[in-house]
Each structure stands twice: as C-alpha cells, then as structure tokens.
C-alpha positions as CSV (number, residue, x, y, z in Angstrom):
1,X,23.0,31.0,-17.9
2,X,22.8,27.0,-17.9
3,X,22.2,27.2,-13.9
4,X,18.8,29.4,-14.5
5,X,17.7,27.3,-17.1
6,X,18.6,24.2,-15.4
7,X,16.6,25.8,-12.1
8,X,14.2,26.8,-14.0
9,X,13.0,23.6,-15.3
10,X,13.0,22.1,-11.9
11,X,10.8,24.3,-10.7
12,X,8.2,23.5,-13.6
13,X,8.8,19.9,-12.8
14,X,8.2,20.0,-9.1
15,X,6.3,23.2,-8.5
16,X,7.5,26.2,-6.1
17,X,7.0,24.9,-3.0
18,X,8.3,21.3,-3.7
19,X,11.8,22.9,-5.4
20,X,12.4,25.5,-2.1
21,X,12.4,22.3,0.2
22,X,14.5,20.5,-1.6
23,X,17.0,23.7,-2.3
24,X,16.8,24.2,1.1
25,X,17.6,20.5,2.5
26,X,20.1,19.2,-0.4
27,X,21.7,22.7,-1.8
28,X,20.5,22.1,-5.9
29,X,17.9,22.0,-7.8
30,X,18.0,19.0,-10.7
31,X,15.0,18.4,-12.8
32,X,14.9,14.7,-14.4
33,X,12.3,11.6,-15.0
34,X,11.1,10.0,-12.3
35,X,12.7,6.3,-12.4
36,X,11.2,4.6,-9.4
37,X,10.4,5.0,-5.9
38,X,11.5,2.1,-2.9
39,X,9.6,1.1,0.1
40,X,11.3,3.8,2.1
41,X,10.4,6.4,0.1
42,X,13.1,7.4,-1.4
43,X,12.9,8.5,-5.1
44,X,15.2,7.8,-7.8
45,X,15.9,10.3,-10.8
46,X,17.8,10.1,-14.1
47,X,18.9,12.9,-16.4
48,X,20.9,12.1,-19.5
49,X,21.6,15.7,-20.1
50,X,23.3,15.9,-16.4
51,X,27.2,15.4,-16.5
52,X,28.0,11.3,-16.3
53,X,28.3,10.6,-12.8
54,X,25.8,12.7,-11.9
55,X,23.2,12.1,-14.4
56,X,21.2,9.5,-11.2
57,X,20.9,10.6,-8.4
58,X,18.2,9.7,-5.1
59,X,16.0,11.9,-2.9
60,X,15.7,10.7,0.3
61,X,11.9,10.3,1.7
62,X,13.2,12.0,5.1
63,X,14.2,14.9,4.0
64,X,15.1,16.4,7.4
65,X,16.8,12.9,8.4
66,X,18.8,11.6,4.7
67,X,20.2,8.0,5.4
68,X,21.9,6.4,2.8
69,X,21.5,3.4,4.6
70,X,17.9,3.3,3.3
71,X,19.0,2.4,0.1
72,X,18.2,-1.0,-0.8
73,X,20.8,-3.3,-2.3
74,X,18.5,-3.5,-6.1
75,X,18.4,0.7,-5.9
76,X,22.1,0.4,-4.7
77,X,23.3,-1.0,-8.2
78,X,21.4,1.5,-10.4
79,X,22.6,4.3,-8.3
80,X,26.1,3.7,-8.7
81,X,26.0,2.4,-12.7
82,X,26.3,-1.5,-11.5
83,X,23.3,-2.3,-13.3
84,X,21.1,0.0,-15.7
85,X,17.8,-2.1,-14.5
86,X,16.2,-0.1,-12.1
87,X,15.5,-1.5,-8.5
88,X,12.1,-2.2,-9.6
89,X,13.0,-4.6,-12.4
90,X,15.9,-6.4,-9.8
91,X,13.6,-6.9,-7.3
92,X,12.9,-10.3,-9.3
93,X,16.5,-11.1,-8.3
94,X,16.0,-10.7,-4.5
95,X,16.7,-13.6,-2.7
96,X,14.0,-15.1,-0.4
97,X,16.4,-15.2,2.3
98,X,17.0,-11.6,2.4
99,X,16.7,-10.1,5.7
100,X,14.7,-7.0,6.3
101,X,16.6,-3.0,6.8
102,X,17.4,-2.5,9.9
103,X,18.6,1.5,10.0
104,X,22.0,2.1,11.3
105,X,22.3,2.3,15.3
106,X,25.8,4.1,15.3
107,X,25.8,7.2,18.0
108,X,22.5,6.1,18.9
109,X,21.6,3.5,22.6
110,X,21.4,0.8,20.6
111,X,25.0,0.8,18.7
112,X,27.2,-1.8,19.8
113,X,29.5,-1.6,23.1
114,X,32.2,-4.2,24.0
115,X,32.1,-5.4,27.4
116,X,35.4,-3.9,28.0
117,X,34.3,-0.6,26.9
118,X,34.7,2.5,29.2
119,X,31.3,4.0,28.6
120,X,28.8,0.7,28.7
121,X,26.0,1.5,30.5
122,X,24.9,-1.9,30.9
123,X,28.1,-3.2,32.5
124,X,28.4,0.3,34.5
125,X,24.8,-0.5,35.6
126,X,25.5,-4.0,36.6
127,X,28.5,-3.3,38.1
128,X,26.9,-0.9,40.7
129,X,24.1,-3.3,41.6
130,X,27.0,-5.6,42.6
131,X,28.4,-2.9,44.7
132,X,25.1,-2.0,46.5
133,X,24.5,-6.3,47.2
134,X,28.4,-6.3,48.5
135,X,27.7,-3.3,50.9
136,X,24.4,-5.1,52.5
C-alpha cells in the first residue's frame, strides 16, 4: 500500500506526463523537494521520509542519455552525504583553477588509443600512406 501512496504523490508533484517519462527512463517514481538544479541540468532531490541512503538522489537533464559524469564535484559531495550543503552553497568553494567538464570519451573516436594498440586508426592510417609512398 506504501508503493501507491508513494506513486501517488509523485504524480501530484510532477504531473502525469512528467511521472510516465521518468517511470519509463529510470524504473521509480520518488516524489521529494526540489534541492537544486546544476549547469547541466541535472536536478537534485531530497526526501527525509525515503530510507537513508536513498533519501537524495539526481535526475539527469538527458534523460535518454544519463551520465553520471555530469555530476559536478560541489553536487558530487551532497549526493553521496560528504557534505549536507547543497552544490549551490559549495560553489563558493570552487577553485578558480578548476577546469571545465569535459564528458567522458570512452567507446566513443575520441577515447584514448596507445600507439601500440591493435585498432588505432590513426597509426593504421599512417601506416598505409607509408606503404602507398614505398610502392611509388
């Protein structure tokens, strides 16, 4: 009976349409206050009445892409009980040498290939052009 109620009151938070989407994309429904919201998007809840562990959790802005690497370092510590300031309130703390996100390249062109590496294009490319100069 707790899961209908708990439904329930996400769908009078969020609305009908907003609570399919995120049934759909994440598997639950949580309903909780609205704690902040990063420069990627991504929206941070909190619900004291949740069990602890599970009483923050984040929403990513791409829903049909969720990347945990979009989670800057300030929204990093709330989210996993470091600090109990929200990211907005550590931003104060960022240092002025920080460097901007840069999203995770891994199984993507632009992940990182040792020369020696069986499948890098690059060197596979170059290494052809030498064989077409040797041939003329």
């Amino acid at each position: 009976m707790s899961e209908i109620i708990r439904y329930c009151k996400g769908i009078l938070q969020r609305g009908v349409l907003e609570s399919c989407k995120t049934l759909y994309y994440t598997g639950e429904l949580k309903y909780g206050t609205l704690v902040g919201v990063d420069k990627f998007g991504n929206k941070y809840y909190e619900n004291k009445e949740e069990i602890f562990g599970r009483h923050r959790w984040v929403e990513y802005g791409d829903y049909k892409n969720p990347d945990p690497t979009t989670i800057p370092p300030e929204w990093h510590s709330y989210i996993h009980f470091i600090s109990d300031r929200p990211g907005s309130e550590m931003l104060s703390f960022a240092p002025t040498y920080k460097r901007p996100h840069i999203a995770n390249p891994t199984g993507t062109d632009g992940a990182y290939t040792p020369p020696n590496f069986l499948f890098n294009i690059e060197k596979s490319k170059e290494e052809l052009e030498k064989e077409q100069k040797e041939k003329k």
